[in-house]
BAFIFI-770182 format. One line per 2 residues: their letters; for each residue x, y, z of C-alpha. Coordinates in steps of 0.1 Angstrom, whole numbers, plus 5000, padded with zeros to 4 digits. Each point is the difference from the previous one (the first is absolute). Last residue first. Layout:
<zazas>
a	X/Y/Z | ...
</zazas>
This chain:
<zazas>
xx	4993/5213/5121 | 4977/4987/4970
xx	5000/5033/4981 | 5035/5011/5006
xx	5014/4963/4988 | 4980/5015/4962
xx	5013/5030/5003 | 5041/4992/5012
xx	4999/4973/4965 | 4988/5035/4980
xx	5028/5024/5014 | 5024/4972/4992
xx	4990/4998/4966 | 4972/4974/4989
xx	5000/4992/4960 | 4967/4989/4990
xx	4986/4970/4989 | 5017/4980/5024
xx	5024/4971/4983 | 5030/5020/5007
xx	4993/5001/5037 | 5005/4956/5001
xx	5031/4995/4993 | 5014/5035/5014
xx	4986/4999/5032 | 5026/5024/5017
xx	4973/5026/5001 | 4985/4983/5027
xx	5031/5000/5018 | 5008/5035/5004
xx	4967/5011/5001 | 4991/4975/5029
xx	5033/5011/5017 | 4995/5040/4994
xx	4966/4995/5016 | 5010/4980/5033
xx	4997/5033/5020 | 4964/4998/4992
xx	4996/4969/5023 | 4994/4967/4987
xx	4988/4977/5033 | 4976/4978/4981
xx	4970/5019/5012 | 5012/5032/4984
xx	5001/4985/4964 | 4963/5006/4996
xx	4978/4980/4976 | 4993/4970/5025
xx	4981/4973/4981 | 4967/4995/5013
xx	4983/4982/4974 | 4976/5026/4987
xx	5028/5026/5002 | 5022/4982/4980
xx	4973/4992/4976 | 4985/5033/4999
xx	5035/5016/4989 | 5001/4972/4968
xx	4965/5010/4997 | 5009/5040/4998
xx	5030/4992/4972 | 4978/4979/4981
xx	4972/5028/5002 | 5023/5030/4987
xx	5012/4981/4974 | 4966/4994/4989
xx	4988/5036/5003 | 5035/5012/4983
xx	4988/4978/4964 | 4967/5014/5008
xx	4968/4978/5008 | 4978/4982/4979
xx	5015/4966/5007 | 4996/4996/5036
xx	4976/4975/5002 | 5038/4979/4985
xx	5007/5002/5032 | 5037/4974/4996
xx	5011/5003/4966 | 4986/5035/4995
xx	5018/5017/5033 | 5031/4982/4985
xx	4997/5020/4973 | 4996/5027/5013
xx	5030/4996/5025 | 5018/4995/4963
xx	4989/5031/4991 | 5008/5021/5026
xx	5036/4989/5000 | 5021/5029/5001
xx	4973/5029/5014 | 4993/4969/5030
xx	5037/4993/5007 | 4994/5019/5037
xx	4967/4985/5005 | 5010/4968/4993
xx	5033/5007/5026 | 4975/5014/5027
xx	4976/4971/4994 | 5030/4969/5008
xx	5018/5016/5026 | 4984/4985/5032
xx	4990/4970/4983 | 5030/4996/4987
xx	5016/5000/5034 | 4974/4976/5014
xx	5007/4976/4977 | 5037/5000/5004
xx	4994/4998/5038 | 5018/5029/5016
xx	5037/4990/5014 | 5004/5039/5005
xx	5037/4995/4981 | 4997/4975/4976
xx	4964/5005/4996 | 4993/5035/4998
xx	5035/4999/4977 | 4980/4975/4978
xx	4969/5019/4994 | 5011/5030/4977
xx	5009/4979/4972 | 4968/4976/5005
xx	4981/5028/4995 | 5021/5017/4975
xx	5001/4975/4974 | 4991/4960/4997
xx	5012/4981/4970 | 4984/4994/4967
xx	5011/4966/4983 | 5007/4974/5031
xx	4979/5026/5018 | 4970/4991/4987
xx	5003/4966/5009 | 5006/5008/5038
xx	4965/5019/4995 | 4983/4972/4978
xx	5009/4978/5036 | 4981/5028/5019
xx	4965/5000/4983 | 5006/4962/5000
xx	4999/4997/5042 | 4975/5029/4996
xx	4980/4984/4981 | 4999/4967/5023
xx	4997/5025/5029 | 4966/5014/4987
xx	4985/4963/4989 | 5008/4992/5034
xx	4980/5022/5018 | 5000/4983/5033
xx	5021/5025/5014 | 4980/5026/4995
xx	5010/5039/5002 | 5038/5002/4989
xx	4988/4973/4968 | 4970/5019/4990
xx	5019/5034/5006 | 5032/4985/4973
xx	4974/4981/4976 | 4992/5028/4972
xx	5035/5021/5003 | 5017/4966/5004
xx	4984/4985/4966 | 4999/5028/4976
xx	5037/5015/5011 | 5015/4960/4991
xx	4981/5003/4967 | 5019/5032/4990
xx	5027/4992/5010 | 5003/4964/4987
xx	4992/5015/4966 | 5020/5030/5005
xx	5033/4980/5001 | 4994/4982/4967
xx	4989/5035/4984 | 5032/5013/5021
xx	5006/5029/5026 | 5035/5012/5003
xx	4986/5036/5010 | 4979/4986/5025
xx	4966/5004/5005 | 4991/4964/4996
xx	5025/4990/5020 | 4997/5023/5029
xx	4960/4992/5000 | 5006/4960/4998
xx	5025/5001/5029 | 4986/5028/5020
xx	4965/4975/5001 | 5027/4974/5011
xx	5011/5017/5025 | 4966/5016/5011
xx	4991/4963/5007 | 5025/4992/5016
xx	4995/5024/5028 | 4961/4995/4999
xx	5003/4964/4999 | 5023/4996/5026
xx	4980/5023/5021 | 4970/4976/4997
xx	5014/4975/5011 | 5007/4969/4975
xx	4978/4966/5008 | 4994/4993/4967
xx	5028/5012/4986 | 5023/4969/4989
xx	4967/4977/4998 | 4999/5026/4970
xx	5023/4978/4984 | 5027/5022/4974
xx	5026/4975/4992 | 5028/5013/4980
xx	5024/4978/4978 | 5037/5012/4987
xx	5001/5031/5019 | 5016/5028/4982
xx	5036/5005/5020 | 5015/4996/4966
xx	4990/5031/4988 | 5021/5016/5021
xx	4990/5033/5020 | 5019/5004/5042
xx	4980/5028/5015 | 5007/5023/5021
xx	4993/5014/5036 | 5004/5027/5021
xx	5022/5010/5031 | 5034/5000/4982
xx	5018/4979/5028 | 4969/4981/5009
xx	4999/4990/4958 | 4962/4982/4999
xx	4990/4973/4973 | 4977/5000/4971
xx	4999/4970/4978 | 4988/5009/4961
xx	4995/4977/4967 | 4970/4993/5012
xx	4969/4986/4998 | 4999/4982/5033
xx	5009/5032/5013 | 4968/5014/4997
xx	4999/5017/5030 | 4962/5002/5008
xx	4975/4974/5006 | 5019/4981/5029
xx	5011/4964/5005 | 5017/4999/4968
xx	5014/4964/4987 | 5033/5004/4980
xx	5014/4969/4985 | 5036/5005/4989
xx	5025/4980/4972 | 5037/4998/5017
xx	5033/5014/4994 | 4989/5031/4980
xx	5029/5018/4992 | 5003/5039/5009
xx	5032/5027/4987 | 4972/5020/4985
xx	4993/5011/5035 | 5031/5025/5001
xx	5002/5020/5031 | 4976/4983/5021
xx	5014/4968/4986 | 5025/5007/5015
xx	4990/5003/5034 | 4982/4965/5000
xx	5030/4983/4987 | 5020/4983/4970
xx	5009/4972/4995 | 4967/4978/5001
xx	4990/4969/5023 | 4972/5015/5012
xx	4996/5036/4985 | 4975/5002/4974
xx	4974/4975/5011 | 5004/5014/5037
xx	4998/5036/4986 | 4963/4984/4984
xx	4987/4986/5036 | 5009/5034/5018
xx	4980/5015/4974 | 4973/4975/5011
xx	5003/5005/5039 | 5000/5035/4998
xx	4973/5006/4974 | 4977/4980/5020
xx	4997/4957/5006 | 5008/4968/4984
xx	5031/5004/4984 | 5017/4967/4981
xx	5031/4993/4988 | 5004/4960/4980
xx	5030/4981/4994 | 5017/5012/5030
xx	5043/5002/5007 | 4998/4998/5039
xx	5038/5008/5012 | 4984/5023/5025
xx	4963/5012/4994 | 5009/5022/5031
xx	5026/5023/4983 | 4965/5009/4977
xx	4984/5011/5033 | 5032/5018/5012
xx	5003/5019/4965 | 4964/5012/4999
xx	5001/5018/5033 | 5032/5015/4990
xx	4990/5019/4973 | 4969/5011/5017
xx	4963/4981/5002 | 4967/5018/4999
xx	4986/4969/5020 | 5029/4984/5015
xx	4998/4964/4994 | 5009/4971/5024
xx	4978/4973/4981 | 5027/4983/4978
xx	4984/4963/4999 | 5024/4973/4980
xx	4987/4972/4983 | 5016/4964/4988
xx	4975/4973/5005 | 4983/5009/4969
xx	4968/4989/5020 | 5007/5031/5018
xx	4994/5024/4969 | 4961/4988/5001
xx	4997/5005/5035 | 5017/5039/4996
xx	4974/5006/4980 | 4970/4990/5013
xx	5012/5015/5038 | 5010/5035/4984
xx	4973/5018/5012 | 4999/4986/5033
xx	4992/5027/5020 | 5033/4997/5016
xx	5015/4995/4968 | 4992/5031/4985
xx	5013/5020/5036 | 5036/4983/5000
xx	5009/5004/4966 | 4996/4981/4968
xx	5031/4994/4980 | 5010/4964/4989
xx	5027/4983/4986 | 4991/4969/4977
xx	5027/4969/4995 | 4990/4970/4977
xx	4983/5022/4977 | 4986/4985/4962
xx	4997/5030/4991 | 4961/4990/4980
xx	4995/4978/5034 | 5005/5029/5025
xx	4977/5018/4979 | 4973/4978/5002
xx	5001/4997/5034 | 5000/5033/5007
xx	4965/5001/4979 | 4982/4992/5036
xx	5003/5043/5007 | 4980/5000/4971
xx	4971/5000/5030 | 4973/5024/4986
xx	5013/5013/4969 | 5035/5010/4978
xx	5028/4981/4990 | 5025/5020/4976
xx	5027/4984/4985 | 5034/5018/4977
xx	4996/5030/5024 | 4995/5037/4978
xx	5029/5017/4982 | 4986/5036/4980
xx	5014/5011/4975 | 5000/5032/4971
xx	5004/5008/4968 | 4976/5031/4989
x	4968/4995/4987
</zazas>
């Protein structure tokens, strides 16, 4: 076996109302002073009422709710400029990617030296100044797994990703309270996220035994429970795997890594303002299908994991299929798969191109090479 890593959160509370384990934890760090992120939209339907009365009988607790979903540079420094001279004991998220990544910048940059912007050029330069909870509120980003927060550069219309391992959570709660009452489309959009999450990783070319393990598991429970969880929403056995299908994705990226799905996503968000789920979703097949001949036996193998019925067939009949359910799925839960609805016109091409293929980080994981000519293919087939 070859060396390899992967950095998973110290405490993991999973189940039915572990949402009550926040008391727990406040106790175990011993915090006097707790900062907490949880926008507008989570706490108008009360999902982070349990929580946020445990933290108040601290008597020292601070709400940041005024969160920009997708959020740019800038967004993220006027909410951490609103903690003010607050020095917390305790950072929690309670909420999406957006809220939680902007939860883990707030645990590297309060009090620090250095900035926002530079750690977007050099991210090794990151202390931790606090230990994080992250609570998820969807079944898809998996950023309370990781080492990862995504935020949005206007001037460069795309986005990127600030990586330090000590951004890792310290404790995650995953309650499927958190969910329960999740629309439809959030699942669908999250969903695919985190199903791109455990298929990019497990195809990629810095894929791990330890990183394939989560993979591998995460693809068997969101391929099985993502329809059941879109079409009931009293299926609650459905949402709980998914809520776990997509925390093994933000594992499996701590020692994998997304590729050219993700790569070629962020400029349709940073400059269309497309959902990150959505614009996934959107390229998500087209990019399987176009690393198919490089990683046909890995899709395989995936194809084994999760129908095993499905044994007898060919190594390219089983890629084949994964590739055609992970199309179904979008299509099944009514994800848009054309860019024209969001306004991308085809005299944008040279710009998507251009900035897609300034994915770097994340393009050399892909399990093949994509030129110029092959980035301009793949946008063709979705314009």
């Amino acid at each position: 076996m070859k060396k390899c890593q992967i950095t998973i959160p110290a405490v993991t509370y999973a189940g039915q109302g572990s949402s009550q384990e926040i008391g727990g934890i406040i106790k175990r760090e011993q915090a006097k002073a707790i900062l907490i992120f949880a926008d507008k939209g989570v706490r108008s339907f009360g999902l982070s009422k349990t929580i946020e009365d445990i933290c108040q009988q601290t008597g020292n607790v601070k709400v940041i709710e005024d969160l920009t979903p997708e959020p740019a540079v800038s967004d993220i420094e006027r909410v951490i400029a609103e903690v003010g001279d607050m020095k917390p004991d305790l950072i929690v998220g309670i909420g999406g990617g957006s809220v939680m990544d902007a939860a883990k910048l707030a645990s590297i940059t309060l009090g620090a030296d250095y900035s926002l912007r530079d750690l977007l050029k050099d991210s090794s330069i990151a202390k931790k100044c606090a230990p994080t909870v992250m609570v998820p509120t969807t079944c898809g980003t998996g950023s309370e797994a990781t080492c990862n927060a995504i935020v949005a550069i206007p001037e460069e219309e795309t986005k990127k990703g600030i990586v330090n391992d000590c951004m890792i959570p310290d404790y995650v709660i995953l309650d499927v309270d958190m969910i329960a009452k999740l629309p439809p489309k959030i699942i669908a959009a999250t969903g695919v996220d985190a199903l791109a999450h455990v298929v990019e990783c497990f195809t990629s070319k810095k894929a791990t035994p330890l990183s394939d393990t989560y993979a591998k598991e995460g693809a068997v429970k969101i391929f099985r429970n993502i329809r059941k969880a879109y079409n009931d929403a009293n299926d609650m056995a459905a949402k709980s795997e998914m809520m776990l299908g997509a925390f093994y994705g933000g594992v499996a990226i701590t020692g994998s890594g997304t590729t050219a799905v993700h790569a070629l996503s962020y400029p349709l968000g940073g400059k269309y303002h497309i959902a990150h789920g959505v614009s996934n979703a959107i390229l998500f097949a087209h990019v399987m299908e176009f690393n198919k001949d490089a990683c046909a036996s890995r899709l395989a193998e995936l194809c084994d994991a999760v129908f095993p019925e499905l044994a007898g067939k060919s190594q390219e009949e089983k890629a084949d299929y994964i590739i055609g359910e992970i199309a179904g799925i979008v299509k099944d839960t009514n994800i848009p798969t054309s860019l024209k609805e969001f306004g991308v016109k085809p005299e944008d091409m040279d710009f998507l191109v251009e900035a897609g293929s300034q994915q770097t980080r994340l393009l050399v994981n892909n399990a093949k090479e994509l030129s110029l000519d092959d980035i301009r293919s793949i946008y063709q087939k979705v314009m």
